[in-house]
N, C-alpha and C positions, 0 to 999 in steps of 0.2 A: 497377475497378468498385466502388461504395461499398459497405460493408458492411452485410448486412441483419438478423445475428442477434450481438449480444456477450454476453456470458458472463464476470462474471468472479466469480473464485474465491480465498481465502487466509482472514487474520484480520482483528483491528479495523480495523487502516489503511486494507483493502479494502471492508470495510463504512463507513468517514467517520467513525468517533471521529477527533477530536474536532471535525468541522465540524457543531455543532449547529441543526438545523432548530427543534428543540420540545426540551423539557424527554428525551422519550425515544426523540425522532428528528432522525436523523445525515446528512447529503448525502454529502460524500467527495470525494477525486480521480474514483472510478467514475464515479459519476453524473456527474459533469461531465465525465469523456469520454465520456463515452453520449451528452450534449447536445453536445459538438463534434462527434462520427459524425455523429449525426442529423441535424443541420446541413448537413455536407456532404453527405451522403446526399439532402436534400430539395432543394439548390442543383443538385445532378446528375442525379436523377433526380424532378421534380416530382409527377409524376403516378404515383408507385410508394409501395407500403405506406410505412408509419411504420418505423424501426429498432426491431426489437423488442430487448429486456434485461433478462438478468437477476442480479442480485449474491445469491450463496452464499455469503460470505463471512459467518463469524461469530466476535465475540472471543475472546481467549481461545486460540484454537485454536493449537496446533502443528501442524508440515508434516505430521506422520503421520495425522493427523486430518483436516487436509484431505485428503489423497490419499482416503482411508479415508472420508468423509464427502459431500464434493463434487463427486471427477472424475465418477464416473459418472452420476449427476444432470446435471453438465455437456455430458458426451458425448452422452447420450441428445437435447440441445438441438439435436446440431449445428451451433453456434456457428462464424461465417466471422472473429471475431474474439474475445482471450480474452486477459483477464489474469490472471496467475499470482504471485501474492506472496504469501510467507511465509518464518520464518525467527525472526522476530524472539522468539518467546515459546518457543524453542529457545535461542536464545543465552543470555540471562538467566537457564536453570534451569542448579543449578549440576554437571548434567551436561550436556554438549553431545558429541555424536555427528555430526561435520563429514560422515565418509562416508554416514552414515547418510540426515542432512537432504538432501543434494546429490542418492543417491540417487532417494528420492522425489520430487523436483521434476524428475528426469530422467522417470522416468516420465509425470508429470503433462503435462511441455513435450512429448515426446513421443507419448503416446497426443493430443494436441488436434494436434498439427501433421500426426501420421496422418490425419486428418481432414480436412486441407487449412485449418484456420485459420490466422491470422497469432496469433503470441503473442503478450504483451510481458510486458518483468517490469521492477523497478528493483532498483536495489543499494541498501544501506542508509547513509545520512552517518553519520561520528561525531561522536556528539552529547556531547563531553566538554564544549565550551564551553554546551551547552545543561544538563547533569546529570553537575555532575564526577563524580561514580561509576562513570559509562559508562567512561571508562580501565581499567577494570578490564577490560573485555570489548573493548576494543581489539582484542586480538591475535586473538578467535574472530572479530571484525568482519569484520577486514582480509580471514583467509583463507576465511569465508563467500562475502565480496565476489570474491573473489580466482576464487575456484570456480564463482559464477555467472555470470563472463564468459567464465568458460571451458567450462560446460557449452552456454552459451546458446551459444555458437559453435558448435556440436557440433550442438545441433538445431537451430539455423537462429532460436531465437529471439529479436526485438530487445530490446535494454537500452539502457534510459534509465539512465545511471550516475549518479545523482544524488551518489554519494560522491565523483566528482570534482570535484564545483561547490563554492563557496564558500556561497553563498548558501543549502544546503541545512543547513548546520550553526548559521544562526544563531538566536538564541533568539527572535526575533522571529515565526520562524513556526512555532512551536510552542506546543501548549496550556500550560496549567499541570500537569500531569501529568508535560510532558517528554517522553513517552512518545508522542504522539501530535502530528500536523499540526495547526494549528488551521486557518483559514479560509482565510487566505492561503496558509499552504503547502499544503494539497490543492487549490487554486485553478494552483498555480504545477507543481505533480505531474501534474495535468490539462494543464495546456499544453504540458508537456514532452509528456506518452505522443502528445496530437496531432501536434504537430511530429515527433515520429520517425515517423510515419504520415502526414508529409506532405500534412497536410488542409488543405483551402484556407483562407487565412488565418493561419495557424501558424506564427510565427518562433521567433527563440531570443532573446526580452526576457526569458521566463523565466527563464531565466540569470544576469539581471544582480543583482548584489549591493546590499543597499540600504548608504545611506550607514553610514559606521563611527559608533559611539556612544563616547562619551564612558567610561573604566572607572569601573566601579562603588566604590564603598569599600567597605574591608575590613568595615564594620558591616552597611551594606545585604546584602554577600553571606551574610554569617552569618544573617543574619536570616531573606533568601530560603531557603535552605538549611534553616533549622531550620522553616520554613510547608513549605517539601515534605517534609520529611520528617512531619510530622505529617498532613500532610491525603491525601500517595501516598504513601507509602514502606513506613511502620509497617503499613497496612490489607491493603498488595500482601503484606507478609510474613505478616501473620497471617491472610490468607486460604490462603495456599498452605502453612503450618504447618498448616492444617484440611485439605486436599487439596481446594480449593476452587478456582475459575473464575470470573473474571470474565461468559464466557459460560455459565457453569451456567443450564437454564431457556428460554436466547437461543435465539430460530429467528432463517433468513434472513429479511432484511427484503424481498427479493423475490424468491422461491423461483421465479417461472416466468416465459419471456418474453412482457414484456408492453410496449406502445407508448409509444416514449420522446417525452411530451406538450413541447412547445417552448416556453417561453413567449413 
């Protein structure tokens, strides 16, 4: 039966940084799996409501913040379908509490699949070839990753493992941040979550890797390297030396469910 209420829930990624609509509004993998549901939702059932949606997510946030933030807002929706990710603004502080994070996202996957929703989540790529820095956090990656395929089994919920694909690690689809998807790769994060929901029309081309590029020289990389660190690296440090948040200020950008318009 098509899904009639999605719900999803985490940080930026799940809000669309960086797939930018306007100057201070974002699309995302969400939204574009909300318009594959609805899609198929309107090819199955023509004459039934629109797929109502709504995204909670806001930047910034760790797992304990969304739990603390968003399930219950979620819960109260009822949602038949719901995505679940976060992780990543845990990893990067330089304490990370693996049982901790795993913890509340059991919860999370849990209390919605009580409900009888379907979940999904994704595993995170290492993006060393995308921000050699990231090697540093390799080893909390691996066993993040490690943990959520294993808890996801536990509650029944589906993963899109994007760390096992090639094509997820390359710099091509990501912003200039590093940090985030840019259009492509939340275009390509969207086709995956349809396809593992098996929505009509939904293969696995998302999958395929684009052609190999030519290496860079050693000046271009230096150069690349020292523009991110100046314009992300230095501002992400001395915001968080102020105990500061990207989503300081940030509400959902669409707090209730409301009718996902097709174009």
């Amino acid at each position: 039966m098509p899904f009639a209420r999605y719900v999803a829930i985490g940080d930026s990624s799940t809000e669309g940084l960086d797939d930018r609509l306007a100057p201070d509004r974002y699309r995302g993998w969400a939204d574009r799996l909300a318009e594959h549901v609805a899609r198929a939702r309107a090819q199955a059932q023509p004459d039934a409501p629109p797929l109502l949606y709504a995204n909670l997510a806001i930047r910034g946030r760790k797992t304990r913040q969304v739990l603390e933030e968003q399930l219950a807002p979620a819960l109260a929706m009822r949602p038949d379908l719901a995505t679940v990710f976060s992780g990543t603004n845990d990893i990067i502080r330089g304490r990370f509490d693996l049982a901790a994070v795993i913890a509340d996202l059991r919860t999370m996957q849990q209390a919605l699949r009580a409900q009888g929703a379907t979940v999904l989540t994704i595993t995170m790529p290492d993006l060393s070839d995308v921000m050699p820095i990231a090697a540093r956090v390799k080893p909390r990656l691996d066993a993040f990753n490690a943990a959520v395929r294993a808890l996801s089994r536990e509650t029944g919920t589906i993963v899109v493992d994007l760390a096992q694909h090639r094509f997820a690690g390359d710099p091509r689809f990501w912003s200039d941040d590093r940090l985030h998807a840019n259009s492509e790769g939340h275009t390509r994060i969207a086709a995956a979550l349809a396809h593992a929901l098996e929505l009509p029309g939904a293969d696995d081309t998302w999958a395929i890797p684009l052609p190999t590029l030519p290496d860079a020289t050693v000046f271009s990389r230096v150069m690349q390297e020292l523009r991110w660190t100046r314009a992300h690296f230095l501002p992400w440090v001395w915001r968080h030396m102020r105990g500061r948040s990207s989503g300081d200020g940030v509400t959902a950008k669409r707090p209730h469910l409301t009718p996902v318009e097709l174009p």
